[in-house]
PDB file of N, CA, C and O in Angstrom:
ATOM      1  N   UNK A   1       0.831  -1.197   0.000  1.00  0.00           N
ATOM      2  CA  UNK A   1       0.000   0.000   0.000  1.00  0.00           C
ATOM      3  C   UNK A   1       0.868   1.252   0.000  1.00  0.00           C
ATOM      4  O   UNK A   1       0.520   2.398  -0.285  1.00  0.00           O
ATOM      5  N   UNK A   2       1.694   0.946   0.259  1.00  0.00           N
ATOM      6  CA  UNK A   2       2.990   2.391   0.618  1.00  0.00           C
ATOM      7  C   UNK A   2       3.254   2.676  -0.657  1.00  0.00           C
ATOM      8  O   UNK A   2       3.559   3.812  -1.020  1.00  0.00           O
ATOM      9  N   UNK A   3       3.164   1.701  -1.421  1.00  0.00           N
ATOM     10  CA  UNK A   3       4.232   1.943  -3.124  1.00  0.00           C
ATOM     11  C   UNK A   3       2.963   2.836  -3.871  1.00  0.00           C
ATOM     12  O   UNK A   3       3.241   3.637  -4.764  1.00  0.00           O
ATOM     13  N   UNK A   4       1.793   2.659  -3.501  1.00  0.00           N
ATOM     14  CA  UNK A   4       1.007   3.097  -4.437  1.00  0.00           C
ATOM     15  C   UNK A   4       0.747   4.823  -3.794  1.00  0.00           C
ATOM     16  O   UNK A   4       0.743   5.750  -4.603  1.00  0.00           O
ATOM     17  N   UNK A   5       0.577   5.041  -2.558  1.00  0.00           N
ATOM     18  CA  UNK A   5       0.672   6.025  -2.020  1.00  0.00           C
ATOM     19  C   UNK A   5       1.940   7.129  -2.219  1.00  0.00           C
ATOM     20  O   UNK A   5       1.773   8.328  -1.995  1.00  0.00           O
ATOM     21  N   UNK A   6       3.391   6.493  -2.724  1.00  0.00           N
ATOM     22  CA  UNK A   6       3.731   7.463  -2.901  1.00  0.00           C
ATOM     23  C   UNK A   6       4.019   7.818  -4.939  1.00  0.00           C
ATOM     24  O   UNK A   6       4.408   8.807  -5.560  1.00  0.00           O
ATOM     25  N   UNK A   7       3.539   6.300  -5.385  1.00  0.00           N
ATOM     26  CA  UNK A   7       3.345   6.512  -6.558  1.00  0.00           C
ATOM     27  C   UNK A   7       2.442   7.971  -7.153  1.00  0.00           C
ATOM     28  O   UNK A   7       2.705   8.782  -8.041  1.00  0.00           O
ATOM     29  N   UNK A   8       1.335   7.844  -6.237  1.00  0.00           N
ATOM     30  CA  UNK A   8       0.385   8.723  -6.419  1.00  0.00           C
ATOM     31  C   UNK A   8       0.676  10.448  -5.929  1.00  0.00           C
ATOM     32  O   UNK A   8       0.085  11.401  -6.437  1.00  0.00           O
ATOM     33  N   UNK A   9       1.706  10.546  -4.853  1.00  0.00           N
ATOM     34  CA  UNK A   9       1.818  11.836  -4.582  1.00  0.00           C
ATOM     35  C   UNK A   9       2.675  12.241  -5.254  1.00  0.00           C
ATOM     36  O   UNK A   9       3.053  13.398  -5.073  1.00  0.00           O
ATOM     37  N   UNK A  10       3.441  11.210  -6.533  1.00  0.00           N
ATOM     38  CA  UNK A  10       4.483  11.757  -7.546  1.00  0.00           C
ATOM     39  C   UNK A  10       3.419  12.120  -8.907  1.00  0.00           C
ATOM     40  O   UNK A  10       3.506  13.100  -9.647  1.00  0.00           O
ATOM     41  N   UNK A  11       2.623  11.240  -8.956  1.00  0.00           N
ATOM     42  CA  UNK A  11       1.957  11.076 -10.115  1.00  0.00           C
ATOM     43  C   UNK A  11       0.742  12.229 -10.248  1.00  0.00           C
ATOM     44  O   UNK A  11       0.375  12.560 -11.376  1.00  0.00           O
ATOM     45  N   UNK A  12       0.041  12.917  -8.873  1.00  0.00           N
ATOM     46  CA  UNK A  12      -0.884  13.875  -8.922  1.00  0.00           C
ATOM     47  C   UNK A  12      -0.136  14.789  -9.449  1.00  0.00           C
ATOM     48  O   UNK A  12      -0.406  14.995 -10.632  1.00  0.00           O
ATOM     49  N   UNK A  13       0.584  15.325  -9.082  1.00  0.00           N
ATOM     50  CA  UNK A  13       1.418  16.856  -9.399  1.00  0.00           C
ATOM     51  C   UNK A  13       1.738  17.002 -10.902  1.00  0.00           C
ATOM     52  O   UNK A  13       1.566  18.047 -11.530  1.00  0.00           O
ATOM     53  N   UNK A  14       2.332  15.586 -11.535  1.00  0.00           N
ATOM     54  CA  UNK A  14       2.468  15.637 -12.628  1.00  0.00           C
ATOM     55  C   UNK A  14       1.562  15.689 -13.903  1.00  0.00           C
ATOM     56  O   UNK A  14       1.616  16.248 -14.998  1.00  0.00           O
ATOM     57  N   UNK A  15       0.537  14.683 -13.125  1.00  0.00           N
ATOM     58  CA  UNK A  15      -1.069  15.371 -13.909  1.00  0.00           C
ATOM     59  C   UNK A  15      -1.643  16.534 -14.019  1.00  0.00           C
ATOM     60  O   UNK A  15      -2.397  16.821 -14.948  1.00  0.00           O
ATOM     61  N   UNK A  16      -1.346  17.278 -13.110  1.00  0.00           N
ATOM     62  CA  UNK A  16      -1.963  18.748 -12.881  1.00  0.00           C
ATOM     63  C   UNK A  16      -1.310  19.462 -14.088  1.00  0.00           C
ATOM     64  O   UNK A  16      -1.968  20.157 -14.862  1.00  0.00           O
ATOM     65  N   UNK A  17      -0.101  19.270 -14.194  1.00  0.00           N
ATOM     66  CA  UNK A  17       0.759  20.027 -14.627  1.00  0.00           C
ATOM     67  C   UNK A  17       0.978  19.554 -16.188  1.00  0.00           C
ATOM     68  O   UNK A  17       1.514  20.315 -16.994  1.00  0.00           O
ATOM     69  N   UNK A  18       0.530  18.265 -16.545  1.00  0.00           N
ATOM     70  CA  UNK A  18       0.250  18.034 -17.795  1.00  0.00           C
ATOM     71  C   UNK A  18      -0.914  18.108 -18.590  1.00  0.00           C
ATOM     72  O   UNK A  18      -0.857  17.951 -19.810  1.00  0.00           O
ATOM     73  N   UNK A  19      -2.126  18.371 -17.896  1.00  0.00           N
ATOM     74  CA  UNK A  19      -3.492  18.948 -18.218  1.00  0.00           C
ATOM     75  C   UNK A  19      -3.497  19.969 -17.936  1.00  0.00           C
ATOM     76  O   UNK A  19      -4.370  20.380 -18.700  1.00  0.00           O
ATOM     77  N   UNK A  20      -3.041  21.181 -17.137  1.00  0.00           N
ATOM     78  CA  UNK A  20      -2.943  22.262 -17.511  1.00  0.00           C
ATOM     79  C   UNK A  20      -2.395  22.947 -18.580  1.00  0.00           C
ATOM     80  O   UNK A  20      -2.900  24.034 -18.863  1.00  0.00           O
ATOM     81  N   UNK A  21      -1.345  22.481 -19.315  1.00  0.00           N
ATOM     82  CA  UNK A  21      -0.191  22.827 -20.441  1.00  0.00           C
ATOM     83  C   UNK A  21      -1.204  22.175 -21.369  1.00  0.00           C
ATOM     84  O   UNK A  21      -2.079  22.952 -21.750  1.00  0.00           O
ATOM     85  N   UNK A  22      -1.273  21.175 -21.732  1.00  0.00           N
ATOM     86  CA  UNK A  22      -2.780  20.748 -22.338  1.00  0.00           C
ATOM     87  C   UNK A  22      -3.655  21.943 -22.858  1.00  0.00           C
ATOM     88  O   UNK A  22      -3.732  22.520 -23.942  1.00  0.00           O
ATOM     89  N   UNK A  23      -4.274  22.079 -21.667  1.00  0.00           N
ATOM     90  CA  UNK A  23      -4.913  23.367 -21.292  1.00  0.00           C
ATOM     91  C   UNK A  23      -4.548  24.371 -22.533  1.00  0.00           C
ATOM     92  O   UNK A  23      -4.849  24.342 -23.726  1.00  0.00           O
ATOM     93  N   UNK A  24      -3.906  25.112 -21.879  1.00  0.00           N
ATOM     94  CA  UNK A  24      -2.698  26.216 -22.073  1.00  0.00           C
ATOM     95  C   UNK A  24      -2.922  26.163 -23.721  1.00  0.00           C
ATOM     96  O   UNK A  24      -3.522  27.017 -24.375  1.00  0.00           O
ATOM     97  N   UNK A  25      -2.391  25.137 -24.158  1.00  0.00           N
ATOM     98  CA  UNK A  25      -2.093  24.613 -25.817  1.00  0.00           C
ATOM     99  C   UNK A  25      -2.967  25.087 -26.655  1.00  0.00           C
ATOM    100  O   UNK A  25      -2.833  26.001 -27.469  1.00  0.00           O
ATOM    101  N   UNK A  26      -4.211  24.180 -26.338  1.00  0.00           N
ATOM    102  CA  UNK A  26      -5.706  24.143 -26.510  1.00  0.00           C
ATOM    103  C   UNK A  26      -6.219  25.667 -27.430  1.00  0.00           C
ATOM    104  O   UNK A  26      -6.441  25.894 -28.620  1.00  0.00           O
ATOM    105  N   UNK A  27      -6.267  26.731 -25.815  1.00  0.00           N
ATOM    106  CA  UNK A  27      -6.755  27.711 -25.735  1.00  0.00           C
ATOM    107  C   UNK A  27      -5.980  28.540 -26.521  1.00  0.00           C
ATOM    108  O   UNK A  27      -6.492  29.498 -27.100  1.00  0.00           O
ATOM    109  N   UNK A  28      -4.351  28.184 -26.644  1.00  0.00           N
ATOM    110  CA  UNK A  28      -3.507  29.165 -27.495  1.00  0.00           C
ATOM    111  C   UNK A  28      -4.151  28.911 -29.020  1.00  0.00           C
ATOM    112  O   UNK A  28      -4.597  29.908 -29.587  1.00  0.00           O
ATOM    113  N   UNK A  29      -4.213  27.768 -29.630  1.00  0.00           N
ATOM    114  CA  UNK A  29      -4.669  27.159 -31.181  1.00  0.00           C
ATOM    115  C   UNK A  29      -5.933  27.770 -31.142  1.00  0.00           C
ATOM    116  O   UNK A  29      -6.302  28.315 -32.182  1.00  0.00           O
ATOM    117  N   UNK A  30      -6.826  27.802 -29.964  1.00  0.00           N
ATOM    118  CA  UNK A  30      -8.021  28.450 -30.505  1.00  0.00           C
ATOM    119  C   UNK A  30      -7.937  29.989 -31.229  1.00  0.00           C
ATOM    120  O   UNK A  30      -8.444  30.433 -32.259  1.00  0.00           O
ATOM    121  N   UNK A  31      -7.020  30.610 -30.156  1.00  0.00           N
ATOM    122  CA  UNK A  31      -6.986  31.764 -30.309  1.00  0.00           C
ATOM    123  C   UNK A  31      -6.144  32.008 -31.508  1.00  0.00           C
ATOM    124  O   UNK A  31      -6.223  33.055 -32.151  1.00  0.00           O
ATOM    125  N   UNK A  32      -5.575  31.324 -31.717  1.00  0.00           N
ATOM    126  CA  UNK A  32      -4.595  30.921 -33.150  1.00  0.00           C
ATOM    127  C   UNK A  32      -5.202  31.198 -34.087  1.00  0.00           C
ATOM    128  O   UNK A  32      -5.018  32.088 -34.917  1.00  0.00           O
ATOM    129  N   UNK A  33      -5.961  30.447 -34.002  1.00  0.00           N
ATOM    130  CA  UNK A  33      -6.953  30.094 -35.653  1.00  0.00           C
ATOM    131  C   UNK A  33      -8.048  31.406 -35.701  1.00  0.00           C
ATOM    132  O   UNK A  33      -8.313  31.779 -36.844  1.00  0.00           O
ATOM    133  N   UNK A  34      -8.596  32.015 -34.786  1.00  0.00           N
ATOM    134  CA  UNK A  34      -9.286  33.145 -35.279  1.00  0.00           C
ATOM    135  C   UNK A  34      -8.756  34.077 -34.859  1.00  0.00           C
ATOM    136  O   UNK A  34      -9.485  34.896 -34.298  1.00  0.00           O
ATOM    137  N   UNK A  35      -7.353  34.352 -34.935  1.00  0.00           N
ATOM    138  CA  UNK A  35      -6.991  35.654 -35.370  1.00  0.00           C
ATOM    139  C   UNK A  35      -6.310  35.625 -37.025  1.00  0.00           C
ATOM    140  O   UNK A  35      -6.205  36.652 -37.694  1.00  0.00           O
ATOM    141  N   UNK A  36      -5.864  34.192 -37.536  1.00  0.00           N
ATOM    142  CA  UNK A  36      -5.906  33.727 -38.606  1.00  0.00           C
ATOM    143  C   UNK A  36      -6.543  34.398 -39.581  1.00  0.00           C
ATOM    144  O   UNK A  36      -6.205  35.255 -40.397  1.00  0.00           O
ATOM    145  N   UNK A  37      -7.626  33.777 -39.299  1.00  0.00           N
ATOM    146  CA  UNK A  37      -8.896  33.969 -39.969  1.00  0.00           C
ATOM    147  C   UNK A  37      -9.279  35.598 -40.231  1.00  0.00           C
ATOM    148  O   UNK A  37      -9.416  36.015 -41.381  1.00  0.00           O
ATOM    149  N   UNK A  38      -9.427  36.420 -39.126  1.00  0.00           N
ATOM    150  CA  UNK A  38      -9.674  37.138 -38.603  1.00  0.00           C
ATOM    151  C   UNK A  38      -8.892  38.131 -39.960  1.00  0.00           C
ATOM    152  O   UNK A  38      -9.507  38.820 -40.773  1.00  0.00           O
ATOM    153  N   UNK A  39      -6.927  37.879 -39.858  1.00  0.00           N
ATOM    154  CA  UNK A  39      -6.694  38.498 -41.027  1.00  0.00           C
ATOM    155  C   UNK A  39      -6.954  38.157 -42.284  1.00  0.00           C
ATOM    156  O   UNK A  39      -6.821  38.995 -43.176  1.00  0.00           O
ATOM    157  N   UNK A  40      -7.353  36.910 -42.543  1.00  0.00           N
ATOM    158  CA  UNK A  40      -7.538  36.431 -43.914  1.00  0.00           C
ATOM    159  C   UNK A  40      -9.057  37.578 -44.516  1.00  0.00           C
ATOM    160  O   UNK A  40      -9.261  38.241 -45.533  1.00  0.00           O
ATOM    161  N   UNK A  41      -9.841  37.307 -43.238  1.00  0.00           N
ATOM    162  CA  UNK A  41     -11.070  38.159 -44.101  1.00  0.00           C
ATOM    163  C   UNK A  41     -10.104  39.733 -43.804  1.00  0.00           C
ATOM    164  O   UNK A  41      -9.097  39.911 -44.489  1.00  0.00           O
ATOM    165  N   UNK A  42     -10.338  40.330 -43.211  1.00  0.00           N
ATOM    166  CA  UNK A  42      -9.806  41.725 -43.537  1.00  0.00           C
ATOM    167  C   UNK A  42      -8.900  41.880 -44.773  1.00  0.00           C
ATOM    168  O   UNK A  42      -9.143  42.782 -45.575  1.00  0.00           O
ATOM    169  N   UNK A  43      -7.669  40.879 -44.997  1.00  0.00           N
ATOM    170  CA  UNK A  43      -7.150  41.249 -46.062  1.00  0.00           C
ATOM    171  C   UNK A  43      -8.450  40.892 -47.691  1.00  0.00           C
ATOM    172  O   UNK A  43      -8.382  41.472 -48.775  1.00  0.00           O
ATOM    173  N   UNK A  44      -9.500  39.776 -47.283  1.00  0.00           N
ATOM    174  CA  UNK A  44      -9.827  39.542 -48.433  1.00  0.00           C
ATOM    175  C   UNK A  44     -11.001  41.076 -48.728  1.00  0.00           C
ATOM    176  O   UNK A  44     -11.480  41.279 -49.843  1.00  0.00           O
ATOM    177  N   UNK A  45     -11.241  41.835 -47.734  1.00  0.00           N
ATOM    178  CA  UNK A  45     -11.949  42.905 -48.081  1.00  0.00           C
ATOM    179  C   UNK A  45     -10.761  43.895 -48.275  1.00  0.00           C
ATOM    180  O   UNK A  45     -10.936  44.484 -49.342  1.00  0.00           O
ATOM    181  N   UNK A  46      -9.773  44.250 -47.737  1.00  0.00           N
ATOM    182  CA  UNK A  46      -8.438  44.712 -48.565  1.00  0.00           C
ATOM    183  C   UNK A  46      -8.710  45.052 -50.116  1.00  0.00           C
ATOM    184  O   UNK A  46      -8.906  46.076 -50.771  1.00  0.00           O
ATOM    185  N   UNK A  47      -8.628  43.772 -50.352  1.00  0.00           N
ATOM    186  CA  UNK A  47      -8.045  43.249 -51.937  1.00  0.00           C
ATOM    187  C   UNK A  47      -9.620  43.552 -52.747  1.00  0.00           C
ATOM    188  O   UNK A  47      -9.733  44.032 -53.875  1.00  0.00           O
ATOM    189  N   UNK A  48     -10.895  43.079 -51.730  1.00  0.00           N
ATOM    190  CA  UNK A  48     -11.995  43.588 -52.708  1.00  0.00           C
ATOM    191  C   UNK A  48     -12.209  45.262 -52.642  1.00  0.00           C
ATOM    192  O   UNK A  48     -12.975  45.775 -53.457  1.00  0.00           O
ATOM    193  N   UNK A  49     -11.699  45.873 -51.916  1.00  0.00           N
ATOM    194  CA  UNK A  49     -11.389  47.150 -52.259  1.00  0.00           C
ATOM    195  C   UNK A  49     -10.956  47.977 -53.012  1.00  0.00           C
ATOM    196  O   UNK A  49     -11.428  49.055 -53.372  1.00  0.00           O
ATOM    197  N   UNK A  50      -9.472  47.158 -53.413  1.00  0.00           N
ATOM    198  CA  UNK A  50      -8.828  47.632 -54.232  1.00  0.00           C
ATOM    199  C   UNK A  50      -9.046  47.196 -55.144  1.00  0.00           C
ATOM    200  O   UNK A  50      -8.328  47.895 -55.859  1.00  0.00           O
ATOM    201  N   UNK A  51      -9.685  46.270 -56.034  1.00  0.00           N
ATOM    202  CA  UNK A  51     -10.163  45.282 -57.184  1.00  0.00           C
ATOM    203  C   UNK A  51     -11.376  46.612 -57.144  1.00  0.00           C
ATOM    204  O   UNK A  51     -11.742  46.472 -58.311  1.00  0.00           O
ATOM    205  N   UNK A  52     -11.914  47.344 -56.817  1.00  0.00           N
ATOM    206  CA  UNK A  52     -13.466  48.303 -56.657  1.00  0.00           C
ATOM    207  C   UNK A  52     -12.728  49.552 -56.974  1.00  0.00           C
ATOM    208  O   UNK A  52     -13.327  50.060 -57.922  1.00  0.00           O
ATOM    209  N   UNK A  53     -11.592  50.382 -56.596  1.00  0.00           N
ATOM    210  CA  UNK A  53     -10.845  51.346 -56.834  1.00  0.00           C
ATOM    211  C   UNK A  53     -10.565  51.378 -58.170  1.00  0.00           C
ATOM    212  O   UNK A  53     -11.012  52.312 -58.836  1.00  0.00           O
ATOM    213  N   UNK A  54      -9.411  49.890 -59.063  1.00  0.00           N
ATOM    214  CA  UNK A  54      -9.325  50.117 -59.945  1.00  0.00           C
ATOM    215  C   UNK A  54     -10.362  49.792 -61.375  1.00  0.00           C
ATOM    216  O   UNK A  54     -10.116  49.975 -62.568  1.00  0.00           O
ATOM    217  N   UNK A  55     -11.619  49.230 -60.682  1.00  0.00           N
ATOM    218  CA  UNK A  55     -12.112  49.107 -61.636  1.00  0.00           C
ATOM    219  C   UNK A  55     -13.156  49.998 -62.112  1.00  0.00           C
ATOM    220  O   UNK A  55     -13.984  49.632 -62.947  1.00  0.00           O
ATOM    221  N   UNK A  56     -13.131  51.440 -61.475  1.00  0.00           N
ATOM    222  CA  UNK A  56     -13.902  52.943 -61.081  1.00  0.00           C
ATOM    223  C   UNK A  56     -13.162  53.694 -62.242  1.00  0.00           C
ATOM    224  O   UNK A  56     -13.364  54.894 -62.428  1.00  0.00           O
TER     225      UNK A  56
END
């Protein structure tokens, strides 16, 4: 019973700390992808702007 008890007070900490970074990851790619995005449309109204300028 001892081996598993201190298996476990090695093994909690390291879970915390690998589902948080997890975590961490996750939330960074989210935020990743729609600021991505975010410039893709602005530049694609950019470009339909200027496609509207020169064709005036």
């Amino acid at each position: 019973m001892g081996d598993v008890s201190v298996i476990l007070a090695f093994a909690h900490p390291l879970a915390v700390v690998v589902l948080s970074t997890l975590w961490t990851l996750h939330i960074l790619k989210k935020d990743y992808r729609q600021a991505i995005e975010q410039k893709q449309v602005a530049r694609e109204h950019a470009s339909d702007d200027v496609a509207r300028v020169q064709g005036d």
